[in-house]
C-alpha positions as CSV (number, residue, x, y, z in Angstrom):
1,X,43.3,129.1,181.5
2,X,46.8,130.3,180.7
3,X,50.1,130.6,183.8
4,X,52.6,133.4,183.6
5,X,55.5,132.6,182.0
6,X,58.8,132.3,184.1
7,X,60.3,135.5,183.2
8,X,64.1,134.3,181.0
9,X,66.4,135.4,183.7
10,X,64.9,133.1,186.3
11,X,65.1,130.6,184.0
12,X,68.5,131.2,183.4
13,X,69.8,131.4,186.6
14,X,67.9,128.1,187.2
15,X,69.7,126.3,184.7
16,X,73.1,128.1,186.0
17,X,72.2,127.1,189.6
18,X,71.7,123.3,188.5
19,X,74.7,122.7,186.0
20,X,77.1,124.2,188.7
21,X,75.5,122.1,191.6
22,X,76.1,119.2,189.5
23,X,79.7,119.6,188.3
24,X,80.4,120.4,192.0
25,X,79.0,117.6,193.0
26,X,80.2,115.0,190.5
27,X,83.4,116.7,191.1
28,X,83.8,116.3,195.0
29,X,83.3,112.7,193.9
30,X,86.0,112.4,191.7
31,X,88.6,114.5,194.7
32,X,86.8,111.9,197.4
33,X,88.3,109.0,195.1
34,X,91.6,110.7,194.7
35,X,92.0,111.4,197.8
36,X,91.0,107.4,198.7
37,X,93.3,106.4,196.2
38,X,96.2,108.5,197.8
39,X,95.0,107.1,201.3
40,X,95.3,103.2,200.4
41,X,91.4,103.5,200.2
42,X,90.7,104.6,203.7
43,X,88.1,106.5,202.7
44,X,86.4,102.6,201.8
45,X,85.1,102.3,205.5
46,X,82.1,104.7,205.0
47,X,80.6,101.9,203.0
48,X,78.0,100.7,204.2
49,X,78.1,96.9,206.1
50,X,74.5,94.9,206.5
51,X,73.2,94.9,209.5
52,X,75.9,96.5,211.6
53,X,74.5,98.9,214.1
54,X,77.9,101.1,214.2
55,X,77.5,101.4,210.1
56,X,74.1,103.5,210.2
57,X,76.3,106.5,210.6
58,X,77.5,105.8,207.1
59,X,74.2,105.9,205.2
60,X,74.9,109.1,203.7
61,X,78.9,109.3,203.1
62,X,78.0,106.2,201.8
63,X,76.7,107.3,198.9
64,X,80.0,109.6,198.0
65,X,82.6,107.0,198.3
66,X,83.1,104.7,195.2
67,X,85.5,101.4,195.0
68,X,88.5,102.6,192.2
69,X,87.8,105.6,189.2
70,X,85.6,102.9,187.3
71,X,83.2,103.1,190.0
72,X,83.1,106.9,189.7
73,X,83.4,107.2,186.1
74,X,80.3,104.7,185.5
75,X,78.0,106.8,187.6
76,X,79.3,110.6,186.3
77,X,77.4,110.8,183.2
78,X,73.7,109.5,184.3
79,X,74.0,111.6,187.9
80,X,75.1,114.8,185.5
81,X,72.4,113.8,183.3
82,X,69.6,113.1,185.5
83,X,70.7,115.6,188.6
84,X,70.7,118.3,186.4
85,X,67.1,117.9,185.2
86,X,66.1,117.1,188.7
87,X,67.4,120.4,189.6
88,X,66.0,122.3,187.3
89,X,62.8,122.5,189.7
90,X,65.2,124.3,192.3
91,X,68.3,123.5,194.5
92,X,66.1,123.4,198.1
93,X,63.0,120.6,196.0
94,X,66.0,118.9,194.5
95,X,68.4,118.5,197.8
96,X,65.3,117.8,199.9
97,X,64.4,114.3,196.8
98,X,67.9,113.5,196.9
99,X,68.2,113.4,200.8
100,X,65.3,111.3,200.9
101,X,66.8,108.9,198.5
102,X,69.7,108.5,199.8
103,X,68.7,107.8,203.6
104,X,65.4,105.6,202.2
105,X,68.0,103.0,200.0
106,X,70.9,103.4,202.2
107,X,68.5,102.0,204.8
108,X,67.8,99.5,202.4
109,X,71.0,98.0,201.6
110,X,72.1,98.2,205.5
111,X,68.8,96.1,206.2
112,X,68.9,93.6,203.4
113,X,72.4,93.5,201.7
114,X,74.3,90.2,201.7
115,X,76.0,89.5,205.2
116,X,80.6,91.2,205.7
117,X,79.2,93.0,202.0
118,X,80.6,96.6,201.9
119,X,78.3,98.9,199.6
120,X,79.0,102.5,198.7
121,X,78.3,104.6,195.3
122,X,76.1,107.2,194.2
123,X,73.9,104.7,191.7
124,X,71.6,103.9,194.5
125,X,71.3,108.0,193.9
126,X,71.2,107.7,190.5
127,X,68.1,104.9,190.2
128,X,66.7,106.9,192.8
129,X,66.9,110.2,190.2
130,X,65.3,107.8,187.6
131,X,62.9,107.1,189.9
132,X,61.7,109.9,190.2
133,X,62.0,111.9,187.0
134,X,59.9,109.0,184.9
135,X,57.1,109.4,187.9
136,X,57.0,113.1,188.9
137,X,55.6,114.6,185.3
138,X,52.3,112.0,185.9
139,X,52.1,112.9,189.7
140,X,52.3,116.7,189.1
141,X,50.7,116.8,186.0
142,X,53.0,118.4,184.0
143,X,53.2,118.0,180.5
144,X,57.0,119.1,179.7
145,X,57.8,116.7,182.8
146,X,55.9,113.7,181.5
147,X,57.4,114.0,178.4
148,X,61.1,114.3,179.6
149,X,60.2,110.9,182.0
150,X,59.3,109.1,179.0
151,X,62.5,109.9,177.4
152,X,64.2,109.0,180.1
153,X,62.6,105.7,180.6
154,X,63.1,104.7,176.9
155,X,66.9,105.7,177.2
156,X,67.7,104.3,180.4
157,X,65.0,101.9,181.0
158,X,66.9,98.6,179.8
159,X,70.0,99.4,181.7
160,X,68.1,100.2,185.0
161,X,66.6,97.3,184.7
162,X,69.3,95.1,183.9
163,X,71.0,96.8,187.6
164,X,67.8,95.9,189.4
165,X,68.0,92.1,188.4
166,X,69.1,90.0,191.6
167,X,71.1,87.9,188.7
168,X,73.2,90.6,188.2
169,X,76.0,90.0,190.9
170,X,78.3,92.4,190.2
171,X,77.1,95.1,191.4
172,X,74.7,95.9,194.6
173,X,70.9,95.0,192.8
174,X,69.8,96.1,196.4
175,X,70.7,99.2,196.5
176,X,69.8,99.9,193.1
177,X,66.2,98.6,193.9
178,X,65.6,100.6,197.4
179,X,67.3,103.9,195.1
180,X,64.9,103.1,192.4
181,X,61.8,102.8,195.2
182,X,63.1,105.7,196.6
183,X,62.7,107.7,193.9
184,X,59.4,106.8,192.9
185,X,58.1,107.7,196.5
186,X,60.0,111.0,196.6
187,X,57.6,112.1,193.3
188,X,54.7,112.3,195.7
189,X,55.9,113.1,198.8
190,X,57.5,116.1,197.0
191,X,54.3,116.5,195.4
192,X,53.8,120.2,193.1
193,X,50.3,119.3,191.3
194,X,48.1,121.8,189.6
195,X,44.6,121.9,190.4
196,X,42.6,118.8,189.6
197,X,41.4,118.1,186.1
198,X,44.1,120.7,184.9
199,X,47.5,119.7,183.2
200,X,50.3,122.4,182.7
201,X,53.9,122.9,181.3
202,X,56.2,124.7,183.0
C-alpha cells in the first residue's frame, strides 16, 4: 500500500515554521538572561523551590530562566537540535509535547528536589525532547522517525545519561529524570500510529 507524498511546499513551510520557532525560542532565552543579568538576577525567583506551595506558579517560567550565560549557552545547541526535529511534525503536536513536559518534570522537581534548592532551565525540556524523539518513531511506527531516534540516542545517549545519574551533583538529576519521563510518555499520549501491522515513512 503506498501514502501520498507531502506535496514540497508543505514540506518547506514545515521546516521554515520549525527553524524560526526554534531561534525565537532559544532566542527569548538568551534576552530573559540578559535582561536577568541587567536586573541583579531578579528574574532568578521563577525558579522553582521544593515543596513550596506559593512556587507551583513557577513550573512553567521555570523552565525559561537560566542561572548566568553558561547555563543558557549549554542548553542552546541540543534544544535547537532536538526542537527543531520535534517540530517538524507541526507547531500545535510540538507545543502541545513540550507543554506536557514541562508541567509533568517541573512537577517533579517541586515534589522531589533537595529542600531551600532553586531549579530553573530548559534541560528538563531538553531530556524531555530526547525523550521523546528516541520513543515516538517505535510508538507511531514510523520508519524515518525510528531511524532519527536511534541517531539520536547514539549521539546523546552517554551525556543524557551521565545528567540523569543522582552522583552527578552539579546540576538538577531530578529534573533531568522527570524531563526525560516526560518525554517518553508524551510519545504515546501524542500518539500518530498507522494502522496495525503497517509501518510508514513520512
Amino acid at each position: 500500500m503506498t501514502y501520498p507524498q507531502v506535496p514540497e511546499r508543505r514540506r518547506s513551510a514545515r521546516i521554515r515554521a520549525a527553524a524560526l520557532l526554534m531561534a525565537g525560542w532559544v532566542a527569548l532565552l538568551w534576552v530573559l538572561e540578559a535582561i536577568d543579568t541587567a536586573s541583579g538576577h531578579a528574574l532568578d525567583s521563577y525558579g522553582i523551590v521544593s515543596r513550596e506551595p506559593s512556587e507551583l506558579g513557577d513550573v512553567v517560567p521555570s523552565a525559561f530562566i537560566h542561572f548566568g550565560f553558561a547555563h543558557v549557552a549549554a542548553n542552546t545547541v541540543p534544544l535547537l537540535v532536538f526542537g527543531f526535529i520535534a517540530a517538524l511534525s507541526g507547531i500545535r503536536h510540538f507545543l502541545a509535547v513540550s507543554l506536557l513536559i514541562v508541567v509533568v518534570d517541573g512537577l517533579g522537581v517541586w515534589l522531589v528536589s533537595r529542600s531551600n534548592t532553586n531549579t530553573a532551565g530548559a534541560s528538563g525540556l531538553i531530556f524531555g525532547l530526547f525523550g521523546y524523539l528516541v520513543v515516538r518513531g517505535f510508538v507511531d511506527r514510523k520508519l524515518l522517525e525510528v531511524g532519527v531516534g536511534l541517531l539520536i540516542g547514539a549521539i546523546w545517549g552517554s551525556s543524557i545519561l551521565l545528567g540523569i545519574s543522582p552522583s552527578n551533583t552539579e546540576v538538577s538529576w531530578q529534573g533531568h529524570l522527570f524531563g526525560l519521563v516526560a518525554g517518553i510518555a508524551a510519545a504515546f499520549v501524542f500518539r500518530r500510529r498507522e494502522p496495525r501491522g503497517q509501518l510508514s515513512t513520512p
